[in-house]
C-alpha positions, 0 to 999 in steps of 0.5 A, a space after each residue: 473561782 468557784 466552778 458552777 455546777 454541770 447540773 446548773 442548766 437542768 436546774 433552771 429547766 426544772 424550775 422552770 417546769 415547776 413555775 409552769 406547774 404553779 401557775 398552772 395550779 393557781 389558775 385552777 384554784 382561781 376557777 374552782 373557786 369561783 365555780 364554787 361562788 355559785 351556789 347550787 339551785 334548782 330548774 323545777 318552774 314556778 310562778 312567784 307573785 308579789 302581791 301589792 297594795 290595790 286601789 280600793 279601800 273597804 271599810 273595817 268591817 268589809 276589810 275583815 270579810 275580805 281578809 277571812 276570804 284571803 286566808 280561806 283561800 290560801 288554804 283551798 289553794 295549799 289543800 289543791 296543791 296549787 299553792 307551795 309558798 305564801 306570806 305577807 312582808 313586815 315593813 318592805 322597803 317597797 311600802 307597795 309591797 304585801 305578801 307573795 304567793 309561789 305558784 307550782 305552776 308553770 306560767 303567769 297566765 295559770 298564775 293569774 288564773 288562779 290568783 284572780 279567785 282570791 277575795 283580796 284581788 277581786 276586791 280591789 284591796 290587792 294587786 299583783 305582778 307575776 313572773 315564772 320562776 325556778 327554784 328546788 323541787 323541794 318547794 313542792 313538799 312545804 304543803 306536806 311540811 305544813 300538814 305535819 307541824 299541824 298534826 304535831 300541834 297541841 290543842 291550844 296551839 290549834 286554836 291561835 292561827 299565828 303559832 305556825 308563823 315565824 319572821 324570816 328575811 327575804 332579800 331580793 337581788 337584781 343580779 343573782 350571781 354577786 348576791 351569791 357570792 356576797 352571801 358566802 362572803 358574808 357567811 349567810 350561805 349557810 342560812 339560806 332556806 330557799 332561794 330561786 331565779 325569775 326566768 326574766 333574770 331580772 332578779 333572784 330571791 334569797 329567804 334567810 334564817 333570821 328574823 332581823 333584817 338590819 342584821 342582814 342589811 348591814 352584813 350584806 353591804 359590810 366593806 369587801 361584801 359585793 352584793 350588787 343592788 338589793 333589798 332585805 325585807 321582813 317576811 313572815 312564813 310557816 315555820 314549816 320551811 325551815 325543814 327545807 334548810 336540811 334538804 
């Protein structure tokens, strides 16, 4: 017979320990890593407004007048520093859907104010919902970002009001946090340009890298991804925000 060694005792009280240290590592893995499926965002207030289809339906020629008017008026806003962020939607799952305007304001009824000036909503041709929002202070340099790509502009470039604009893909989340994770998951995190929170919590707003919002749509609903109810939409916007992605 084989004697068992004297150390035999201490030996399982090492392991022992050791099993303890383990689990006590994995637990922290577990935690740091789900820590780490929030990604980092900003508590600087906004307002964010969808603008919506209204009731009225003006004839061709005073849709033009009124459309004129709306972009004038966007740009007074942006020129006030009012206006950070503005665009409309390409084909929305919500047919209702127009464009949206953030706000660097602080409250919906300074965000109603202000939106009540633009021709499209006085006109009936638009309506809108608001909700305070939070997101990066970095929302608040787009009208510098703008300003710059203007002045680095060629001539015939100053003259097509459209060479600015790029198409984007904004998904609209009903929880913040599992769209967060489905992002990493999904390796769009990193092709996130802005993103922010309704302070109701009753949604988050992720604008993304692409142009195609089937793309999206389907690598946020691929098996394994949990991204919790969503929609992906088109979005036209300044080229200026991708200078946000480096932020």
């Amino acid at each position: 017979m084989i004697a068992a060694p004297k150390c035999s005792l201490m030996s399982a009280r090492a392991v022992s320990t050791m099993a303890r240290a383990a689990l006590v590592l994995v637990a922290a893995v577990l935690l740091g890593g789900c820590a780490s499926r929030e990604l980092s965002g900003g508590n600087e207030r906004y307002t964010l407004v969808y603008l919506t289809t209204g009731p009225a339906t003006p004839s061709a020629e005073d849709r033009k007048a009124i459309f004129a008017g709306h972009m004038a008026n966007i740009q007074r806003l942006a020129d006030e520093r009012k206006l950070v962020i503005a665009g409309p939607f390409n084909k929305p799952a919500n047919p209702a859907w127009r464009g949206i305007f953030v706000f660097d304001v602080a409250t919906v009824v300074e965000a109603d104010a202000i939106v009540a000036t633009d021709p499209g909503i006085m006109s009936g041709v638009f309506s809108h919902e608001s909700y305070t929002f939070k997101s990066v202070s970095d929302l608040r340099k787009v009208p510098k970002f703008e300003r710059e790509l203007n002045a680095a502009k060629g001539e015939a470039q100053r003259q097509d009001p459209a060479a600015n604009i790029r198409g984007y893909v904004m998904v609209k989340a009903e929880d913040a946090r599992r769209m967060q994770g489905a992002l990493i998951d999904s390796h769009l995190s990193d092709k996130i340009i802005w993103w922010g929170r309704a302070d109701s919590g009753r949604f988050a707003v992720f604008v993304i890298d692409s142009a195609n919002a089937d793309e999206v749509r389907a690598a946020l609903s691929a098996p394994g991804i949990d991204s919790g109810p969503f929609v992906a939409d088109g979005w036209w916007a300044s080229k200026s925000l991708e200078r946000l992605r480096s932020k």
